[in-house]
N, C-alpha and C positions, 0 to 999 in steps of 0.2 A: 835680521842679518842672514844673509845664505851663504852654508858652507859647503859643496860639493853636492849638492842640488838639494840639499834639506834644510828647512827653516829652521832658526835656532835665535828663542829666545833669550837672550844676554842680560836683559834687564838696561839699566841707564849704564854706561861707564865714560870716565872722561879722562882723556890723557895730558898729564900736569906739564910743566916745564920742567920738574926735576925727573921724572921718569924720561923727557927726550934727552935731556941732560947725562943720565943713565947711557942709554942705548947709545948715546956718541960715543961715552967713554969708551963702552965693553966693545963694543963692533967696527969703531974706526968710521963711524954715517957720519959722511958731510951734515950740511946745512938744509934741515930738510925740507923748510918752506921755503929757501930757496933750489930744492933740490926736486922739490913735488912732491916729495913723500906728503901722509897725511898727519900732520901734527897735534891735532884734536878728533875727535868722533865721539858722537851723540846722537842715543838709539832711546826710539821711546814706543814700548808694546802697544803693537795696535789693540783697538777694542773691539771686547768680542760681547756675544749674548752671552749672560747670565748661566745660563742653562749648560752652557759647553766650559768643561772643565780647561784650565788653562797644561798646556803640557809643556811643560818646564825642559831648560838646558839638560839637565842630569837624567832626566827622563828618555829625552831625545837620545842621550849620547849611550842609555844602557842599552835601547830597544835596539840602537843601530848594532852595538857589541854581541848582545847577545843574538839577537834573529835574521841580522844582514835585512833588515827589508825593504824590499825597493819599492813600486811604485803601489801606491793602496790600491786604487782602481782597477790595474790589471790583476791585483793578486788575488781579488776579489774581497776586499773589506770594504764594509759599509763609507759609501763615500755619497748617497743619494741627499738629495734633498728631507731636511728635516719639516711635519708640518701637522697642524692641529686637526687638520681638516679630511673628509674621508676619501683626500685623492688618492688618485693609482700613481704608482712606483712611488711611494714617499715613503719615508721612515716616519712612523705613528711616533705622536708625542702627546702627551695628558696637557689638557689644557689650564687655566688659571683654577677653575672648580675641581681638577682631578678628573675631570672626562676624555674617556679615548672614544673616537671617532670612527667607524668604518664601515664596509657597505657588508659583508661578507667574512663570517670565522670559520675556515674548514677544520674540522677534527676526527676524531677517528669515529666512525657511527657505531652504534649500538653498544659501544662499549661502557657496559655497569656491572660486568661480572662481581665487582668489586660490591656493589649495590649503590642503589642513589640517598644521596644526604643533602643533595640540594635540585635543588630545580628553577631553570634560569625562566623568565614571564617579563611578561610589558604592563602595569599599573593603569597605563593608560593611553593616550595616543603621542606621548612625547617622543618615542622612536628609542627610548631606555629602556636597556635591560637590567633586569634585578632577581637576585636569588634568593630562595625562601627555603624552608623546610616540604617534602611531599606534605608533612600533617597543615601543615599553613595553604598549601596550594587547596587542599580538600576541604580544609574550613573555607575559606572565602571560597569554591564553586557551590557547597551546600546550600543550597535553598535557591540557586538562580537556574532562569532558564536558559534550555538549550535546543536551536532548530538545527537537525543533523538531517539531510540530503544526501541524493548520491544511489544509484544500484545497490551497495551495500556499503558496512557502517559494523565493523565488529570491535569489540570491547574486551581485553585481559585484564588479568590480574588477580589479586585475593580477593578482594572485594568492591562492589562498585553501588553505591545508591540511585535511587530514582524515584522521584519526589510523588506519591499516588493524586490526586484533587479526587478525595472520598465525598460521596453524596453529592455528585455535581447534576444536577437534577436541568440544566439550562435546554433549552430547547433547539438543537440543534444537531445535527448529523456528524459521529466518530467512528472512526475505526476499530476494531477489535484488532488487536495482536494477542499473539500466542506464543508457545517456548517450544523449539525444538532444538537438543539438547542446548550446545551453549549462543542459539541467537534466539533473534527472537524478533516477530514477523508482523508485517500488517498489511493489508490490501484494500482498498478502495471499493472494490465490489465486496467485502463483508461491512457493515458498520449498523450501528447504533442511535438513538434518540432518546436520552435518560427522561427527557419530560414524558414523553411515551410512551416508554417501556420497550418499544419497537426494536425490532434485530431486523435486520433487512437484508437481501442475499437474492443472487437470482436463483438459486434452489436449494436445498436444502436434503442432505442426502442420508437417512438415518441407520444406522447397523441394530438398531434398538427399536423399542415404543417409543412414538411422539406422542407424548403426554399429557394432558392439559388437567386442570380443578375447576370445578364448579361448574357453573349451564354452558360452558365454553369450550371449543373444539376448532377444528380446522374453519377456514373461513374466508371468502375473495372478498377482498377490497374494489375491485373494479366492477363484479356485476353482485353482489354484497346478498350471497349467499353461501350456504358451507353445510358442515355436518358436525354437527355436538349431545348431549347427552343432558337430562334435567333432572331424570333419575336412574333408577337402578337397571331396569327393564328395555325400555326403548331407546335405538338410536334415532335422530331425527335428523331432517332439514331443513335448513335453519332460515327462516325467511320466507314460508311457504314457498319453496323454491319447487320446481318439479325434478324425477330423481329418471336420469334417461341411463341406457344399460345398452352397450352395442353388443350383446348377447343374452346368454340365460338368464336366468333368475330362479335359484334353486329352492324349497323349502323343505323342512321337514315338519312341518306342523301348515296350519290354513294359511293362504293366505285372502285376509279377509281387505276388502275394499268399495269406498261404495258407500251407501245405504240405502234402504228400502222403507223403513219405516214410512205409513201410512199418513202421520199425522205430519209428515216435511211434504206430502205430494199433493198437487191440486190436480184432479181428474179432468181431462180434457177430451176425453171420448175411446171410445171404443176399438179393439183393433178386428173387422169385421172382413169377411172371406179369408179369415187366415188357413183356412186349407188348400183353397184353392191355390195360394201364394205361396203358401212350402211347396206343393204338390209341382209347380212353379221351375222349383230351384232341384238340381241336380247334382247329386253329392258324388264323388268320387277319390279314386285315386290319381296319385300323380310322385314326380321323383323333381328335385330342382332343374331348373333349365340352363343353358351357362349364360344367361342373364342372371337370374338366381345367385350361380356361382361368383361370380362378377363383382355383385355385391356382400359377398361374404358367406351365404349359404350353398356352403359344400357338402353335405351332406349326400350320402348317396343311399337312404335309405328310402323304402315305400312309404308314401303317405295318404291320410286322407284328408278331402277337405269340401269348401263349399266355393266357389266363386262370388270372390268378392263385388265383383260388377254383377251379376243376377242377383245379389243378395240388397245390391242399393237398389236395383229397381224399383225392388219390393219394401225394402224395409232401409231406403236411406240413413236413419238414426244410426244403425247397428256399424255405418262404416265410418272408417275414417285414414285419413295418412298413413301408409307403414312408414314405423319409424324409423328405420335405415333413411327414409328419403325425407328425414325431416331437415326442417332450417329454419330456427327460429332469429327473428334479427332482432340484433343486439338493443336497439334504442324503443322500437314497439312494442317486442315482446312478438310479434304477427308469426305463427306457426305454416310454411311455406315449404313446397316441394323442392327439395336440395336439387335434385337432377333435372326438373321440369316435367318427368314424364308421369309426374301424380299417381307412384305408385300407390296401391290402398292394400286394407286388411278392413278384419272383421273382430268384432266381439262376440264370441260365439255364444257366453252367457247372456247378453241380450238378446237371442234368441229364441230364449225359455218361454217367454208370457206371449209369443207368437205358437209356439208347439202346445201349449197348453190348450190357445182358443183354437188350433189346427184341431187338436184331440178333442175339446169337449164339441165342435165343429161333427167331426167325425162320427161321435159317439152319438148323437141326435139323429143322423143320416142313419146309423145302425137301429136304435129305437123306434124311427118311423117305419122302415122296412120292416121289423117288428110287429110293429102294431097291426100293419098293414097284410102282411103270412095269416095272421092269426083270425083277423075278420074275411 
């Protein structure tokens, strides 16, 4: 029944023949079914969902008394569609299990000033959330893994674990990370090989001793020579490798190299006119040339020396490559002139057993003139 635009449920009521009987006496009303009034009326409440509570005659009649209100929709009361489901503009309702439905909860961020006592998660892939205690959330992450990406990836709080795999000996290449104060870092170009031992790096840059134990020292993997130690006394090279020096080489004690022993030599003859062949050779001074300089020797002192080409004439054996213009290749071993222009030097202690037979040469040429004065 509608009375002055608002629904108003009456419940059933029926008007009797002694009530029209009534209302003739008191008010003087002809005949009212033949007069068209309504002589009977019967109302029967529609039906509503379950869920929506019925609002009653007296309800109706207080809400109008006390708050005047007119239309719900303009006034802005909830008058949308009611729905189980997570559409937009609907008023959320709990479904037959007690689940509410929705795409999106905004609330106010970061706010725990209060502190947290629970913490909202997904179990699983059903699209539910469910709240647990932080000590619940930290037991179930213990002991799982986790793959974290991304430029950076940082971590608070009081405390936080992180599961070590000790003694993992597997054969295969990791990273090294390190702590700098609260993160903590890993790169690609540092890493690891536990089957091997191996640290791998493209260099390796120390403020200290690099250090090793036992017959073991620095050492190339790609031409598989190096420098280590086996006792107390000598450094060595490891691999019979040869030890090349693009400068001095200083001592303060011999340096001894070589050997001479007698019983390692097979005699092949004789070195004969060795006077003639020093007498030969022209020894001098000289200062570097800016070829010289070119390759390194700046030196602007006087020197002396022997010409390395009058010395091979003579005594071939004694010369050989200077080694500024050496080049040895990599896969032969073949010792070859770096520049091409096959600069040489000289051994000048191979010399000695030339100046020796030069002198005893000499000393005979003295003794025959000698002999010869005297007869």
């Amino acid at each position: 029944m509608s009375a002055n635009g608002y629904d108003i449920n009456m419940g059933t009521y029926t008007i009797t023949d002694t009530k029209v009987g009534q209302w003739d006496t008191a008010y003087s009303w002809g005949d009212h079914s033949t007069a068209g009034y309504l002589t009977s009326f019967t109302e029967t409440d529609p039906t509503v969902p379950s869920h929506v509570k019925s609002i009653t005659t007296t309800e109706k009649a207080n809400w109008n008394t006390a708050y005047g209100w007119g239309n719900h929709a303009t006034a802005g009361y909830a008058v949308g569609t009611v729905s189980e489901s997570a559409s937009n503009s609907t008023i959320v309702q709990r479904n037959s299990s007690g689940y509410i439905f929705a795409n999106y909860f905004n609330t106010t961020p970061n706010d725990v000033t209060s502190g947290v006592t629970k913490v909202c998660v997904e179990t699983g892939n059903d699209g539910y959330i469910r709240h647990g205690t932080p000590a619940a959330i930290a037991s179930f992450i213990s002991g799982q893994s986790m793959n974290i990406s991304g430029s950076s990836t940082s971590c608070s709080g009081v405390s936080s674990q992180v599961t070590i795999n000790y003694n993992n000996n597997s054969n295969s290449s990791y990273q090294l990370l390190w702590g700098s104060g609260n993160s903590v870092y890993g790169t690609a170009s540092v890493y690891l090989n536990p089957s091997t031992n191996y640290v791998y790096a493209s260099s390796f840059n120390c403020g200290d001793w690099f250090r090793s134990t036992g017959a073991t020292g620095w050492y190339n993997g790609t031409y598989s020579g190096g420098i280590y130690m086996q006792d107390t006394t000598w450094v060595r090279v490891y691999n019979s490798k040869a030890f090349y020096v693009a400068n001095q080489i200083a001592a303060t004690g011999n340096i001894t190299a070589y050997y001479s022993d007698e019983r390692l030599k097979e005699r092949t003859g004789s070195i004969d006119n060795a006077l003639d062949k020093v007498c030969s050779l022209s020894g001098f001074y000289y200062v570097n040339n800016d070829v010289a300089k070119e390759n390194g020797y700046t030196d602007e002192k006087q020197q002396l020396g022997l010409s390395a080409q009058e010395v091979q004439s003579q005594f071939p054996e004694v010369v050989t490559l200077a080694p500024f213009d050496m080049e040895t290749d990599e896969f032969t071993g073949e010792v070859k002139s770096k520049s091409g222009e096959d600069y040489l030097t000289l051994d000048y202690s191979k010399l000695v057993p030339v100046l020796v037979e030069a002198i005893k040469e000499l000393k005979a040429e003295i003794e025959e003139l000698k002999n010869g004065s005297s007869n």
